[in-house]
N, C-alpha and C positions, 0 to 999 in steps of 0.2 A: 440913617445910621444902620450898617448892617448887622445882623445878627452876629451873636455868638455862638461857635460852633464848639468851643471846650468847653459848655455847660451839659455834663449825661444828660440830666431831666431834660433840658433843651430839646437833645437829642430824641429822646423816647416822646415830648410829645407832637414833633413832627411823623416821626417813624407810625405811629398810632394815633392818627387826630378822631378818631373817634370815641377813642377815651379819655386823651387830655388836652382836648382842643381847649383853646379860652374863650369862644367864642359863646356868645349867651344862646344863641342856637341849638350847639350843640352842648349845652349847659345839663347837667339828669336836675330832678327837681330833688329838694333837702328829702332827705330818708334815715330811718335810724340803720337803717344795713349803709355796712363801709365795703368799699370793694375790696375784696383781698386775693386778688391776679398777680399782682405785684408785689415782689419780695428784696428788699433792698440787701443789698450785702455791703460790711465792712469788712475792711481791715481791721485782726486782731490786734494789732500793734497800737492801733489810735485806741485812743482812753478817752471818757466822759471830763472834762475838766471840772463840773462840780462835783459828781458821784467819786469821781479816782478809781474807777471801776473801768473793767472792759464792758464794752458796749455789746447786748447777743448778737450771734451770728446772722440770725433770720430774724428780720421785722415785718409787719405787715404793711401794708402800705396804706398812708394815712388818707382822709376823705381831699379828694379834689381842692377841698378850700387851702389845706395846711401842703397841698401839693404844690399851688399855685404862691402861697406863701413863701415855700421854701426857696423858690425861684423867683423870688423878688430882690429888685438890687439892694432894699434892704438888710433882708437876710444874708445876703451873702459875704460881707464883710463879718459877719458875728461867728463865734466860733462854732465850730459844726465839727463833725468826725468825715474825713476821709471815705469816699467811697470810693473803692478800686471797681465795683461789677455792678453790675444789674442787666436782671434775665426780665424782659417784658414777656407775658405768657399772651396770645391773642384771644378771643372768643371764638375764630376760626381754627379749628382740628389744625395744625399744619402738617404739610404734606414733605413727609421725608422721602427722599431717595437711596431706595438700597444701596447696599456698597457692594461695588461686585466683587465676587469670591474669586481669588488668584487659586490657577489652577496647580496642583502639588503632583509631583512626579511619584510612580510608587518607588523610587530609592530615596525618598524624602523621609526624613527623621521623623517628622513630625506631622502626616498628612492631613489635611483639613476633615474633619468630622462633622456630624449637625450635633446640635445637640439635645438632648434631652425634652427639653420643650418643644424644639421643633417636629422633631419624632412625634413627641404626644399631640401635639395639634394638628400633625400631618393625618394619625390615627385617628382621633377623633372625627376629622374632618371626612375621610375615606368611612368611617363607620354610620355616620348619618346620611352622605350620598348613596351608600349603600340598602340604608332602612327607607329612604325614597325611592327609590329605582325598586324596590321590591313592594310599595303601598302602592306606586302609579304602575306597575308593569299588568299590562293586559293580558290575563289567560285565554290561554286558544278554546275556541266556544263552535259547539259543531257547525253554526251558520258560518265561521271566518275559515275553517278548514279549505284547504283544497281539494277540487272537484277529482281526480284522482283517491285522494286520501276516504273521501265520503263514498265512492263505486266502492272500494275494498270493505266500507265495512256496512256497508247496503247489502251487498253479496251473501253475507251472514245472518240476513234481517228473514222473517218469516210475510207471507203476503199483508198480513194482517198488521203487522206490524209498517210496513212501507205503507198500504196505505192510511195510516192513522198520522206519519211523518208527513203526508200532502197537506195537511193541515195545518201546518204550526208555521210557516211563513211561507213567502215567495221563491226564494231561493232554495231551501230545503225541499219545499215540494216539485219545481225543475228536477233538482237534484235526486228525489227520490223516484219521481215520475221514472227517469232513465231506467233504472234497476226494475222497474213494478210493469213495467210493458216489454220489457226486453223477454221475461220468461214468463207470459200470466198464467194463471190455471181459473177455471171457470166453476163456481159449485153449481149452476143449471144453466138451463142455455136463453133466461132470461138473463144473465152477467156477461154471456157470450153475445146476447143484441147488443147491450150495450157497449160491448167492446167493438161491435164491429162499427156501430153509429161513432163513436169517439174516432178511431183509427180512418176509420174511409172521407174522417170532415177535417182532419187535421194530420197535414204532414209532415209536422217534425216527430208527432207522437206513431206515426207509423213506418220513419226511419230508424227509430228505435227497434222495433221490434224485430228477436232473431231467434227467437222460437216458437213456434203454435204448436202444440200437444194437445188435441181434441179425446184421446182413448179413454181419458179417466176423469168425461165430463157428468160433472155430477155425480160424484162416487162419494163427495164428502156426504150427501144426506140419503135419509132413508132410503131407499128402491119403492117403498109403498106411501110416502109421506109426500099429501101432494104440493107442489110449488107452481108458482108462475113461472112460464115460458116465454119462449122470444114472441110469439102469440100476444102476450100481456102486451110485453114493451110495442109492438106492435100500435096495438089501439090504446096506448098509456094517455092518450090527449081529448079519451072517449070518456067519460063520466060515467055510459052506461055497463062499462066493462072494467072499473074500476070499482074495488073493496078495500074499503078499511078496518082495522084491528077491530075497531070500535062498536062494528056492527057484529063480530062474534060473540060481543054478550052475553045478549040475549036470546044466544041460541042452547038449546037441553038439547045434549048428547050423553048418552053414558057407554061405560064401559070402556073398550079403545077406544072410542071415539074421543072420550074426553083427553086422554094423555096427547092423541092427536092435535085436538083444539088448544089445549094447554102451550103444544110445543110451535104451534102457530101464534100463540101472541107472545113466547119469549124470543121467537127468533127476527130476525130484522130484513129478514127476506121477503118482499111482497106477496104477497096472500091471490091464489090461483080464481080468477073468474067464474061466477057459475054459468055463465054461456058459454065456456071454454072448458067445463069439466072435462071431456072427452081427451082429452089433451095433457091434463093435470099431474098426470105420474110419465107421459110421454118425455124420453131424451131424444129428440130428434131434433136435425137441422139444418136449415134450406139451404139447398145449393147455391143461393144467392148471395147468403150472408159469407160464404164461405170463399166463394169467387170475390165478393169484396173485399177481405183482408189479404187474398194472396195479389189482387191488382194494386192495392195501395201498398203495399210492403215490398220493394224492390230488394232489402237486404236481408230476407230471412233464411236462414240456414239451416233451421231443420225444423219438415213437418210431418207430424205423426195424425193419421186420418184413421187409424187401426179400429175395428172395430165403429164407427160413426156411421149411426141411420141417417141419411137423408131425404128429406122431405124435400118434393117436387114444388118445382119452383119457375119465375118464367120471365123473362124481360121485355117490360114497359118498352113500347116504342109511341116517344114520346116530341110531339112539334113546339113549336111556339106559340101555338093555341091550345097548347094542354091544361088541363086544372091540374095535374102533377106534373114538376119539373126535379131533377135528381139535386139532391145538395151533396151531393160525393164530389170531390174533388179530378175523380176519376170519370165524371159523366156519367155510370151507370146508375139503371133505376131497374130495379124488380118487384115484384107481386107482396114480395115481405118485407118492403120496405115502405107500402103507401098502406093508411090506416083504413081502407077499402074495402066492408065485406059485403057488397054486392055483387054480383055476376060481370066479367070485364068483358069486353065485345072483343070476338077472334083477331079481328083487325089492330087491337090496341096492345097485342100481345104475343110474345113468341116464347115457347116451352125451352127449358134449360136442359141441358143429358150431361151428366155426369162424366159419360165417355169421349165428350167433344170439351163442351165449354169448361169445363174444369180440368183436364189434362193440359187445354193450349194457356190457361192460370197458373197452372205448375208449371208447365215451360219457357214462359214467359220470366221463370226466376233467377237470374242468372247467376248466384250467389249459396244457390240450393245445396249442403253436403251431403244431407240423408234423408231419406223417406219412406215411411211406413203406411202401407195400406193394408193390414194384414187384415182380411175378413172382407175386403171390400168386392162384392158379386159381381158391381161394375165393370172389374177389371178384365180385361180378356188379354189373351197373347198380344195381340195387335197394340192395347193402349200398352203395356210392358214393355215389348220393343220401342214404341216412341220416348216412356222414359227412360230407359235407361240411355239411348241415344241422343236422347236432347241436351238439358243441361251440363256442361262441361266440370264442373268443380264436383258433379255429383259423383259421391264415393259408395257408398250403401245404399240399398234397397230392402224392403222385407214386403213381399209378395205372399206371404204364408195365405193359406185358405183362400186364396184370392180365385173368381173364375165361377162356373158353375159344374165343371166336377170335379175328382178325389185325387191325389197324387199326380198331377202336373209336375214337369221338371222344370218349370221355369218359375213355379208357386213355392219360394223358397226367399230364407234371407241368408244375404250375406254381399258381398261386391258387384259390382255393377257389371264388369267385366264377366263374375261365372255367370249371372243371369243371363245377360246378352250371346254368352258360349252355348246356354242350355236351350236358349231361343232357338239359336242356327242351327245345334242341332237337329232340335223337332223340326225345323223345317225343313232340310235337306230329309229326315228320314220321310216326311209325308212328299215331297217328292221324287222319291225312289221308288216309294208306294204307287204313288201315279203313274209312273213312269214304266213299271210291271204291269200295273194293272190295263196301262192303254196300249202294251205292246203284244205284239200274235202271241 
């Protein structure tokens, strides 16, 4: 027999068999809660025939059992009220389909507007992606900065300050390294060993570097306050030429001496040798170390030697049966670089000149703009004309005091060009000189 299809209930509980299936399966077990999803509607117009009353609008819907009743061929001949509607609600959200908004012309009477709620949920909604986007947004933090960004404001920073930044990570200390080797300054010329040991072993830290200013080495501390020298760093792996704070205890000084001892254990600078007293207030320094930063520094642009004693110095000539072998990247090895103080054999060594090996150091710079040698006794006419003639980019010189006598015309600063004019001069006039003097 087939079904009936003009029965609603019928209808709803095919449409919905998981609410009112008849199957004992899908049977819920007895409960005092009734389901109330389902909401019957009548017809005003039918009336109660025992009550004589309208029947309400909205009923709830009865438990499963009196549902299944009502749908019995029993019931169905007995008088019952009319149902014209019934809205099944499911337990699944259903999923409506916008309607799409017809687009309105602006000469439209009436043009399509949002409204009021949608505005405010639009707001609201724009107002909380907005208080997320400012809880997750990442502030720029000086390690994510750009390398550009961090040289400008390195540029500003004091040495003390760059070096305290090598510290605090990896990338900040790259970053600050660039700016902290590009211009160093040395408070004794034990910071000046160790710049030359860092630079001559490592070559990206000594294509950084595009200034040396030697004049005002050691100028930050006393003139009579004594410090460790490149001497120290020297025999730094010696035990017997090393001193610690520790043992200034218990030494009685009075007088200056005390404020002296005082300012040796606030300062963080290494404490001078007493096999090396002789030395102790000395600012000098070897030609060797000095030839090392200008051989590993291809890009530096201006050096200032003004004023700088240097100490004699000599290079290791050294085989594959040496006990020293150089750790420079550059191959060289000198006297001030191996921790050695016994007497060297003639053969295992050759003497450094100031007016050779360190002039063909400076010429060798091709990148050189300015240089000062002022005071340096070294210098004669001759190494003069080689510099000013060599390097090509070179713009300035300062020759001041330079030589070993008083008013020279070529012992002068200022361009490279008048030095080189003042040179030719003196020379053409010493041979015009000549040139009278060896004619009848």
């Amino acid at each position: 027999m087939a079904r009936r299809t003009d029965n609603p209930l019928a209808l709803s509980q095919r449409s919905n068999n998981l609410q009112f299936s008849c199957s004992s399966y899908f049977q819920p077990p007895p409960s005092q809660y009734h389901t109330r999803s389902i909401y019957l509607f009548t017809d005003p117009r039918s009336l109660c025939s025992e009550a004589g009353r309208p029947v309400k609008k909205h009923q709830p819907n009865p438990p499963i059992s009196d549902a299944l009743s009502l749908a019995s061929p029993e019931s169905a001949g007995s008088a019952s009220p009319q149902y014209t509607r019934r809205v099944v609600s499911s337990l699944i959200t259903p999923v409506l389909s916008p309607k799409l908004l017809k687009r309105t012309s602006k000469k439209s009477a009436h043009p399509h507007k949002l409204s009021s709620s949608t505005s405010s949920i639009r707001s609201a909604t724009s107002s909380i992606l907005s208080r997320k986007r400012k809880y997750y947004y990442e502030h720029p933090k000086l390690s994510t900065l750009p390398s550009e960004i961090l040289d400008e404001i390195f540029q500003h920073l004091d040495q003390d300050t760059l070096l305290a930044l090598t510290k605090v990570s990896r990338r900040i200390s790259d970053e600050a390294a660039h700016t902290l080797y590009a211009s160093p300054s040395f408070a004794s010329t034990y910071r000046f060993a160790q710049f030359v040991s860092v630079v001559s072993q490592n070559r990206f830290l000594a294509r950084v570097v595009r200034t040396l200013d030697l004049s005002n080495l050691g100028s930050c501390a006393e003139p009579d306050v004594p410090l460790a020298g490149w001497r120290e760093w020297k025999f730094r792996s010696s035990q017997l030429y090393t001193i610690r704070r520790d043992d200034l205890r218990d030494r009685k000084k009075s007088g200056q001496r005390d404020s002296r001892l005082t300012m040796l254990k606030t300062s963080t600078h290494p404490l001078p040798s007493p096999l090396l007293n002789e030395y102790s207030t000395s600012r000098d320094v070897p030609v060797g170390g000095v030839v090392h930063i200008l051989r590993a520094c291809p890009y530096l642009r201006e050096l200032n030697l003004s004023n700088v004693q240097l100490a004699p110095d000599y290079s290791v000539r050294w085989t594959n049966t040496s006990t020293y072998r150089p750790v420079a990247f550059t191959g060289l090895l000198f006297v001030s670089d191996v921790p050695k103080s016994f007497t060297w054999k003639e053969e295992d060594t050759e003497p450094l000149h100031a007016s050779v090996d360190l002039v063909e150091a400076i010429l060798s710079l091709k990148c050189l703009e300015r240089l000062g040698i002022k005071g340096g006794l070294w210098v004669t006419r001759d190494v003069a004309r080689r510099l000013v003639e060599g390097p090509e980019k070179l713009e300035k010189v300062d020759f001041r005091e330079c030589g070993m006598h008083k008013d020279i015309c070529w012992a002068v600063e200022g361009r490279k060009d008048k030095v080189r004019e003042a040179i030719g001069g003196e020379l053409q006039a010493e041979l015009r000189k000549s040139q009278s003097t060896a004619g009848p």
